[in-house]
DOVEX-429001 format. One record per residue (C-alpha): residue in one letter; x, y, z. Coordinates in nm, 3 decimals, always signed. Each point is the difference from the previous one (the first is absolute). Last residue first. Layout:
REM DOVEX-429001
REC res    east   north      up
REC   A       X       Y       Z
...
REM end
This chain:
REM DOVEX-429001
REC res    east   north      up
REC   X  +5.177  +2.905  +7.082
REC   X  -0.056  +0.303  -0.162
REC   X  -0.087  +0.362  +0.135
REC   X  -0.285  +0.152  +0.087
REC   X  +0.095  +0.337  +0.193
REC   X  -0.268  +0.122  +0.235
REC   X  -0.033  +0.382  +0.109
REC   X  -0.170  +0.121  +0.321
REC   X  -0.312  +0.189  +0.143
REC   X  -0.204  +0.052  +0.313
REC   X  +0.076  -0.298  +0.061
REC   X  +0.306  -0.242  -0.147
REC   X  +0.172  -0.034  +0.329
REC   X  -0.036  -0.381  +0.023
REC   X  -0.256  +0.047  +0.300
REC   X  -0.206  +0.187  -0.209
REC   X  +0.011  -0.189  -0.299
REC   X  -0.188  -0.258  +0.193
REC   X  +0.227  -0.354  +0.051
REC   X  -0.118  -0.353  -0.210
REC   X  +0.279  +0.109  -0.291
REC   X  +0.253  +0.055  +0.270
REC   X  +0.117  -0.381  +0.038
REC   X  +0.072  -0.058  -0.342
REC   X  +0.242  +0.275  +0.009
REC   X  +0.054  +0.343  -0.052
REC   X  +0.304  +0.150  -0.175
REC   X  +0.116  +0.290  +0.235
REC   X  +0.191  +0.332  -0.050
REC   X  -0.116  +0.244  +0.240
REC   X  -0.067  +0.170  -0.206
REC   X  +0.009  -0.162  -0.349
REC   X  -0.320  -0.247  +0.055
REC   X  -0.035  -0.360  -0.131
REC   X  -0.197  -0.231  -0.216
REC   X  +0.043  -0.318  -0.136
REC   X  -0.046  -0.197  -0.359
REC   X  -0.098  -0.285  -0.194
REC   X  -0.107  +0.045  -0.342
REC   X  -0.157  +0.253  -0.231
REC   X  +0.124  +0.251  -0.231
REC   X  -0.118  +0.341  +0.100
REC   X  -0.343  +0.155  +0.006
REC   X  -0.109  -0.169  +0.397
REC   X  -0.370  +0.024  +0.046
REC   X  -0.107  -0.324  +0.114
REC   X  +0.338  -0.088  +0.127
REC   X  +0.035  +0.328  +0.189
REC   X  -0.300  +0.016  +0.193
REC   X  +0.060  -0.373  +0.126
REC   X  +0.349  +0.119  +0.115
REC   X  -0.204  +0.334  +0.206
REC   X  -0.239  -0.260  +0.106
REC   X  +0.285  -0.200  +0.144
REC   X  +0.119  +0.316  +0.210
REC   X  -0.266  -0.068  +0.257
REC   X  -0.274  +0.299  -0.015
REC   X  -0.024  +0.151  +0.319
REC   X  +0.086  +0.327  -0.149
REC   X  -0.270  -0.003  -0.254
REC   X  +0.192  -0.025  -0.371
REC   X  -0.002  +0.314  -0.236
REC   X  +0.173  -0.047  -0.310
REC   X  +0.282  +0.102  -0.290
REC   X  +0.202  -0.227  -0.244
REC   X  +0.282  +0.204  -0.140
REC   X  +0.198  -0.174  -0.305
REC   X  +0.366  -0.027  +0.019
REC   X  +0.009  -0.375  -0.197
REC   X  +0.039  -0.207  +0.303
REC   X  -0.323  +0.212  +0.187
REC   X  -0.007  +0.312  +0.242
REC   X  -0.257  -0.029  +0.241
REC   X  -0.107  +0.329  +0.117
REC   X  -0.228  -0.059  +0.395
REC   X  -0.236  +0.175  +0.139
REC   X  -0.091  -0.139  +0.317
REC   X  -0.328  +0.066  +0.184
REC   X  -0.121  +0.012  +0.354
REC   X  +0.317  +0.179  +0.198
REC   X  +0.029  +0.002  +0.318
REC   X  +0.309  +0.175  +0.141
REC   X  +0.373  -0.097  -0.103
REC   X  +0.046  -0.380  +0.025
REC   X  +0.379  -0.067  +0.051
REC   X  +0.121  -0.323  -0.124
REC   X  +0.077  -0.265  +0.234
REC   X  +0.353  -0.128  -0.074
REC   X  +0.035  -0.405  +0.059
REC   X  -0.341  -0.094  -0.172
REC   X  -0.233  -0.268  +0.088
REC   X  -0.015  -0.015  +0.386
REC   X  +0.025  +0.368  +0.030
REC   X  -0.285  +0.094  -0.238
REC   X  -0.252  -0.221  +0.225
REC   X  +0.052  +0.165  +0.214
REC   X  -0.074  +0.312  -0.159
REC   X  -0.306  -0.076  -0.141
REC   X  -0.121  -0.097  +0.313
REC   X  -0.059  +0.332  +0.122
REC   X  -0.227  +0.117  -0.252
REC   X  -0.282  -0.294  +0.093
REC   X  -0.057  -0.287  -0.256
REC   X  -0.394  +0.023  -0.138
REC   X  +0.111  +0.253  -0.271
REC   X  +0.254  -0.225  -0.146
REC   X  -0.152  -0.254  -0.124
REC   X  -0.301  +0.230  -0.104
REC   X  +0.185  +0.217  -0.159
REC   X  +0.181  -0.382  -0.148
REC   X  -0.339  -0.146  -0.083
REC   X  -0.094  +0.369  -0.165
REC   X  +0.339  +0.026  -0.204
REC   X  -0.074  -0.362  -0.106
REC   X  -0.354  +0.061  -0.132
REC   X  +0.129  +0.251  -0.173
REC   X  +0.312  -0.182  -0.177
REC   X  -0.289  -0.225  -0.145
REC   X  -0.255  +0.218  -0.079
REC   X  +0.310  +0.179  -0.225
REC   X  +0.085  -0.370  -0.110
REC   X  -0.346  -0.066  -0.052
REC   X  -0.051  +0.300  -0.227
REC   X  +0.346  -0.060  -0.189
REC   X  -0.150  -0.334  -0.098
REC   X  -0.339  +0.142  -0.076
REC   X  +0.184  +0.280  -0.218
REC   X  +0.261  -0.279  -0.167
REC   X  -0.341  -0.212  -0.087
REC   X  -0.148  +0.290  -0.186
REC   X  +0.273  +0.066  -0.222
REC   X  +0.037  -0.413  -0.045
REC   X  -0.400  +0.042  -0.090
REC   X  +0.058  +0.301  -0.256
REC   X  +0.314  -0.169  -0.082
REC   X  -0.191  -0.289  -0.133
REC   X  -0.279  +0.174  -0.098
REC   X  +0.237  +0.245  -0.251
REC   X  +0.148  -0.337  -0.156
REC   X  -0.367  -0.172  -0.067
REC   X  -0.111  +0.313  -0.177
REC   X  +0.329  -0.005  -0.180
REC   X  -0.035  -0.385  -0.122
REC   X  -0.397  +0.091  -0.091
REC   X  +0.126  +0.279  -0.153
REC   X  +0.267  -0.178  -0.234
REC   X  -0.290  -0.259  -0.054
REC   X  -0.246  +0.211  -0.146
REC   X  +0.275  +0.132  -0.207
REC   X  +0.105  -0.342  -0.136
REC   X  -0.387  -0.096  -0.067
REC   X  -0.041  +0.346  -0.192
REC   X  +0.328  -0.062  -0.172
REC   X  -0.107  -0.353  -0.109
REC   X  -0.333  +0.119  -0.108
REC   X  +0.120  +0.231  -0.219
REC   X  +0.270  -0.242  -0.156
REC   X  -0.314  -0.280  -0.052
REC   X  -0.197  +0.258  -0.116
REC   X  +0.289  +0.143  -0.245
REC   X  +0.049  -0.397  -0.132
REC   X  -0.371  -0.036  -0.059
REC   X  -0.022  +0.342  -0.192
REC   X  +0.302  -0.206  -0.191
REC   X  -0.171  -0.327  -0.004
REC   X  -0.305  +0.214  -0.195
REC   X  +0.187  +0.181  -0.236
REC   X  +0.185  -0.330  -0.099
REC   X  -0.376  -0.165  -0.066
REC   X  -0.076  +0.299  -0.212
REC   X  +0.276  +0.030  -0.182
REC   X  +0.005  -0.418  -0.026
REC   X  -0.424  +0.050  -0.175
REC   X  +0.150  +0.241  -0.240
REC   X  +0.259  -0.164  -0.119
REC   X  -0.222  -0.294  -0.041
REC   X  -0.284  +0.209  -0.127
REC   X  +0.287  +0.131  -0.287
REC   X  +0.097  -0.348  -0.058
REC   X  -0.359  -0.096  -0.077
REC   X  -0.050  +0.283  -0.243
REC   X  +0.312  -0.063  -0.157
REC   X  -0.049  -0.411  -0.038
REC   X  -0.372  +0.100  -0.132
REC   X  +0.130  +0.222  -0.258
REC   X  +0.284  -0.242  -0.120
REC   X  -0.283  -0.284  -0.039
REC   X  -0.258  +0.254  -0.156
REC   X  +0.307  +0.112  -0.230
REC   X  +0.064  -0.365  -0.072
REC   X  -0.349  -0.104  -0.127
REC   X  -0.006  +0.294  -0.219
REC   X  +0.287  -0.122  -0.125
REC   X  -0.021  -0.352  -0.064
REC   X  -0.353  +0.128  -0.177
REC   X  +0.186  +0.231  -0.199
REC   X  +0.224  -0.337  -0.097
REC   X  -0.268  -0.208  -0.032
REC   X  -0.140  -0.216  +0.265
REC   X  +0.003  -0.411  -0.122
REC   X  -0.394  -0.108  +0.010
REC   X  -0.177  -0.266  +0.231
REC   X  -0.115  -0.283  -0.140
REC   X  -0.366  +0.035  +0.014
REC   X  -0.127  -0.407  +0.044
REC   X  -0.095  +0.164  +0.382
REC   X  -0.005  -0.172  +0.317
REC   X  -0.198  +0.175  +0.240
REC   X  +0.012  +0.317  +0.319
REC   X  -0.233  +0.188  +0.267
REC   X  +0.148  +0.068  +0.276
REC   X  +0.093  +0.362  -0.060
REC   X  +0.228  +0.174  +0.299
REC   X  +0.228  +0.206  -0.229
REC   X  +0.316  -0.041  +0.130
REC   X  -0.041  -0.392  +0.181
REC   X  -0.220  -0.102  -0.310
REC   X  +0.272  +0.150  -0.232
REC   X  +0.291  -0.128  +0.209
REC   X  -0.202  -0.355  -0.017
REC   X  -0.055  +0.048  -0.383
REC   X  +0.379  +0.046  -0.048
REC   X  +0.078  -0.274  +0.168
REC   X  -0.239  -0.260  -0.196
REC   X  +0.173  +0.068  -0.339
REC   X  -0.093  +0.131  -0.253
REC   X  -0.250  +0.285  +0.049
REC   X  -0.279  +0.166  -0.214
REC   X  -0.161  +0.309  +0.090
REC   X  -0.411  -0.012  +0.060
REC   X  -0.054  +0.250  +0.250
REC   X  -0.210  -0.210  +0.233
REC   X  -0.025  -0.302  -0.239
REC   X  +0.410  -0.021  +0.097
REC   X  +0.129  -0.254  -0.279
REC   X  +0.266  -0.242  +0.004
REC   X  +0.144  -0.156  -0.313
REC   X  +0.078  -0.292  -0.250
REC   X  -0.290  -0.177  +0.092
REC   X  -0.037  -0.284  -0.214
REC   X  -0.223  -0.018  -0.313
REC   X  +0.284  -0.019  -0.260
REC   X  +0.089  -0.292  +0.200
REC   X  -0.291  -0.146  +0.031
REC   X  -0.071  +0.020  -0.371
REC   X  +0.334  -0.202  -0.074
REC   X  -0.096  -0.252  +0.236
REC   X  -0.311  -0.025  -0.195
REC   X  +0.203  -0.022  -0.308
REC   X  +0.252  -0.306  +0.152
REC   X  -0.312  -0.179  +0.113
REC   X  -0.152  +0.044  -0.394
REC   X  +0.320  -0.145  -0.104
REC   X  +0.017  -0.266  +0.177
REC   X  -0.382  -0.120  -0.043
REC   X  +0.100  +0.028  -0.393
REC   X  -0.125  +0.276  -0.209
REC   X  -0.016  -0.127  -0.387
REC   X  +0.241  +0.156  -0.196
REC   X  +0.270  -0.232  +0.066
REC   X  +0.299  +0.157  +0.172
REC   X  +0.309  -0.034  -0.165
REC   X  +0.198  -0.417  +0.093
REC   X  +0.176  +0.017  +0.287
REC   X  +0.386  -0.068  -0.056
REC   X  +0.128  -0.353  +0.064
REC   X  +0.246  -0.036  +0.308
REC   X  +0.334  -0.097  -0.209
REC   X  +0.144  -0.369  +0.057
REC   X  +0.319  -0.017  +0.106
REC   X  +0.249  -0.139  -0.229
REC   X  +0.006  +0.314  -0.203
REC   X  +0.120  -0.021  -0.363
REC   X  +0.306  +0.229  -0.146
REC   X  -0.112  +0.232  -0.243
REC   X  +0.188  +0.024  -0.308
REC   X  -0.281  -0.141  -0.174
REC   X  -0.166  +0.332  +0.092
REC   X  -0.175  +0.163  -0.351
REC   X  -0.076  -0.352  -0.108
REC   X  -0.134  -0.081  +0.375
REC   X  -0.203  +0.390  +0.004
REC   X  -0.158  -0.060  -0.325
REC   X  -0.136  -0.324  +0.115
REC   X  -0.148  +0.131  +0.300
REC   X  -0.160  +0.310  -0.179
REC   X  -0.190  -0.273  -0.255
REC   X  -0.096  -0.194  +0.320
REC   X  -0.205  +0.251  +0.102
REC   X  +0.012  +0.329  +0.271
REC   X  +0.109  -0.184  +0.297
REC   X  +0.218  +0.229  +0.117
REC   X  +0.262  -0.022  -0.309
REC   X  +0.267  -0.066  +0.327
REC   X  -0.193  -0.237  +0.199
REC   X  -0.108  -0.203  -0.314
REC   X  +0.331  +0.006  -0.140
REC   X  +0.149  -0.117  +0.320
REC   X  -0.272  -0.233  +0.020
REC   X  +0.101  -0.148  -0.376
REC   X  +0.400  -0.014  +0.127
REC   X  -0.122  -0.180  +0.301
REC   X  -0.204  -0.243  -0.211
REC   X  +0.292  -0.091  -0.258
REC   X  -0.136  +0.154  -0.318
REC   X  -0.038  -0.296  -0.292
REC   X  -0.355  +0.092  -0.157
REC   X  -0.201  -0.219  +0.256
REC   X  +0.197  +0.199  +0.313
REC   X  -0.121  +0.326  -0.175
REC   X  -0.365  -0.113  -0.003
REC   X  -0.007  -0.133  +0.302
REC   X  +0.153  +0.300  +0.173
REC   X  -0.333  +0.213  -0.197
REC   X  -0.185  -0.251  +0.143
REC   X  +0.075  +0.010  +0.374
REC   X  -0.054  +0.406  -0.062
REM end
């Protein structure tokens, strides 16, 4: 090409108008060059000078050119897809041969030169209806599957309710069980306590029978006169007193005491088993009218005039 400029510059062309030519005709001769600077004289010249255009191919291969061929024979000879030897489908990428490994459990794959082919439209749909087909059938096992699962929390919901009741019942009659021992035992407690009271008030009309019975008759009397101001009249001998005690609220109390008995067991007898409201209180008789004292509650009935019979009034304090 240095030759074809030399020729130009030797027949009057500046040398960047003659490798302008050059660059524009291509190279081709000098013949094409000249043609172009009589068709261009117009054409400003370039300062700069212009990279020089390679020269065609010789015929003969150079050690370029058979480099750039083998590359070119590498190329063509590169994998340009993934085969499964299994089932031997092509893939493209890596991905979709690891769902395919993962789905259809073959291990066995290569590099292929096989470029893999575009699907066709009746292929795009066949391949879609097996997609859609497969998306139904799998949300038809899903609905499936949550019936199932719902039917199950629910018979695990009316176990849970069951066995909620049956624990709440069990403990209702436990509660009761423990209500009806409770007054089964404060039932039982009132009858001991009402037991001792009775043993009680017996043992106390015995001390006092036997109190009494050791004093002789005719000290009775006596004694009588020192403590009260009008002796009462004792009309024969009388063993029992039957006396009506007529409570606050107009009920009728009715009992036999021992003669001898001091008048406090008659007040004991009516605190245990008085009906009306409770509190302090005294007693008295009508005839002769008389309210008895502190003093008379350690004298026998007899000697108060209450034998062989009499009526008490209770009456508030």
């Amino acid at each position: 090409m240095s030759e074809f400029i030399n020729i130009l510059v030797e027949m009057g062309f500046s040398r960047p108008r003659a490798e302008l030519a050059i660059t524009k005709t291509k190279a081709q001769g000098v013949e094409q060059a000249m043609e172009w600077l009589l068709a261009n004289e117009e054409e400003p010249e370039i300062e700069s000078v212009v990279e020089p255009v390679v020269q065609s191919q010789p015929l003969s291969d150079t050690p370029e050119s058979v480099e750039e061929k083998a590359n070119t024979e590498q190329q063509e000879k590169q994998a340009k897809s993934f085969k499964c030897d299994d089932c031997g489908k092509l893939f493209t990428k890596s991905e979709e041969v690891e769902f395919h490994a993962a789905k259809s459990k073959h291990t066995n794959f290569s590099e292929s030169t096989e470029e893999k082919k575009p699907l066709t439209e009746e292929e795009k749909k066949e391949q879609l209806a097996k997609i859609e087909a497969k998306l139904k059938q799998r949300r038809l096992e899903r609905e499936a599957r949550e019936k199932a699962e719902e039917l199950e929390r629910e018979k695990g919901r009316i176990r849970s309710g069951k066995d909620l009741l049956e624990a709440k019942r069990k403990q209702e009659e436990a509660e009761m069980k423990k209500v009806m021992e409770q007054k089964k035992r404060e039932k039982q407690e009132e009858k001991l306590a009402r037991e001792r009271v009775r043993q009680q008030i017996e043992q106390d009309k015995q001390a006092r029978k036997a109190l009494f019975g050791q004093k002789p008759e005719e000290e009775l009397p006596k004694t009588e006169v020192t403590t009260t101001l009008v002796k009462p009249v004792v009309s024969g001998n009388y063993s029992e007193a039957k006396l009506c005690i007529r409570l606050t609220d107009g009920s009728v109390l009715t009992q036999t005491f021992g003669a001898k008995e001091p008048l406090s067991a008659v007040r004991l007898y009516i605190e245990i088993n008085r009906t009306d409201e409770p509190g302090p209180f005294q007693l008295r008789v009508h005839y002769p009218s008389k309210i008895f004292t502190m003093d008379d509650y350690d004298k026998p009935l007899e000697f108060l005039g209450l034998a062989p019979s009499a009526v008490l009034v209770v009456s508030k304090t």
